[in-house]
Every structure is written in C-alpha cells, then in structure tokens.
N, C-alpha and C positions, 0 to 999 in steps of 0.2 A: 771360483768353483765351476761355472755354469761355462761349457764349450761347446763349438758351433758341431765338434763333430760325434758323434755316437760311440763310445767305449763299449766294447763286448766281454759281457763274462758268461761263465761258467759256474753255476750254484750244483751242487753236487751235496746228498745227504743219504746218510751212513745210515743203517740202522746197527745199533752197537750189538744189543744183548738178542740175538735171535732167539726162535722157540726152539727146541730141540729136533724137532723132526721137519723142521723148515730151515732155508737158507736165509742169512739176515738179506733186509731189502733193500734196494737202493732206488732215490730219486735224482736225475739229473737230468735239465734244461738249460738251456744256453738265453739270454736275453740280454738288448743293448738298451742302453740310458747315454743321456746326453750329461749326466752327474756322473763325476771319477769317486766312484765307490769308495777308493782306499783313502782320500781325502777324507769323503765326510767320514767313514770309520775313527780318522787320527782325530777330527775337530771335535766326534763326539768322547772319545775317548779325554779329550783333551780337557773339554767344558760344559758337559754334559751336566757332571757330578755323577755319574752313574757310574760301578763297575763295570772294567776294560770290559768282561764278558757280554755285562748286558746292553755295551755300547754298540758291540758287533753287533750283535742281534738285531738292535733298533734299527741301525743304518742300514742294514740290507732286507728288514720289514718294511722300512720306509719307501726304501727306493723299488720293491716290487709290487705295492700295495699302493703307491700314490699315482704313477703312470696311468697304473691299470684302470683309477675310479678317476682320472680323468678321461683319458677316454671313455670308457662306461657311465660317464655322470648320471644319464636320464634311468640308466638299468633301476629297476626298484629296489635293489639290495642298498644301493649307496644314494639314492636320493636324500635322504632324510640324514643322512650320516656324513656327507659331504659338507657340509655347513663347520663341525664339529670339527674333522678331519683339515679343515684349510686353517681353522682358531691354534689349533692344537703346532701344527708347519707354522702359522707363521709366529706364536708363540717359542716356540725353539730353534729357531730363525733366530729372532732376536737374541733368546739367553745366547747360545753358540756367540754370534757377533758379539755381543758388550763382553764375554768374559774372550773373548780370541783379540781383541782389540787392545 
C-alpha cells in the first residue's frame, strides 16, 4: 500500500438540492498522500464489513483527516485526540490485514 512517491487527487463536493433563489455550492481541492486512495477504498470495501458507501467515505476521511493531525499533532484541537485516533488506525490496520490475508 505505502509508496515512496505522492499520488494526487481531486476531492470535489456537489451540493445536490440548492435553495431556490441560490445556485447549489460546490467545494473542490486538490491534495497529494503517499496512500493510493483507490486501494484502500477496494481493501475497505473489501474487509471492512461496512457498506460499499460508507467504506468510501471512511477511506477518504481517513486519508484527509490523519495527514493533516500528523502534521498538526501539538495544534490543541488534536492533542488530546491523537492518542484515540492512532488506537482506532492501527486497530483497522489489523481487521483490514487478518481478513485481506
């Protein structure tokens, strides 16, 4: 899973049902990881046990929310949450591995 070199994506979010008198919104940012996104999307889909849907979801929560509170460790938003958040990775680390094995 893990490559020496930085894959780049494209996160892009729709808003569906606009208000009437406004245009729906859109958010889009580009960011690179050194994790191939579509992989873990397939591994969590795979062995997650979680619906396809909410495997997507995880996997690209994971991968833009765990970069970012590494770099940021000492920020006091993620101090205290950091602990939890690496229990939590390296617990579905494992499930993933024993059921992809």
């Amino acid at each position: 899973m893990n490559s020496n070199k930085n894959n780049s994506y494209r996160i892009t979010v729709e808003e569906l049902i606009a208000e009437a008198d406004k245009p729906a919104r859109t958010i889009e940012f580009e960011f690179e990881d050194r994790e191939d996104l579509f992989q873990l999307v397939d591994n969590l889909k795979r062995a997650s046990g979680l619906q396809p849907t909410f495997a997507v979801r995880l996997a690209v929560a994971l991968r833009l929310l765990g970069p970012m509170m590494v770099q940021q460790r000492k920020h006091p938003l993620f101090v205290d949450f950091m602990p939890h958040f690496k229990t939590f990775m390296l617990q579905l680390k494992n499930t993933i591995k024993s059921k992809l094995s």
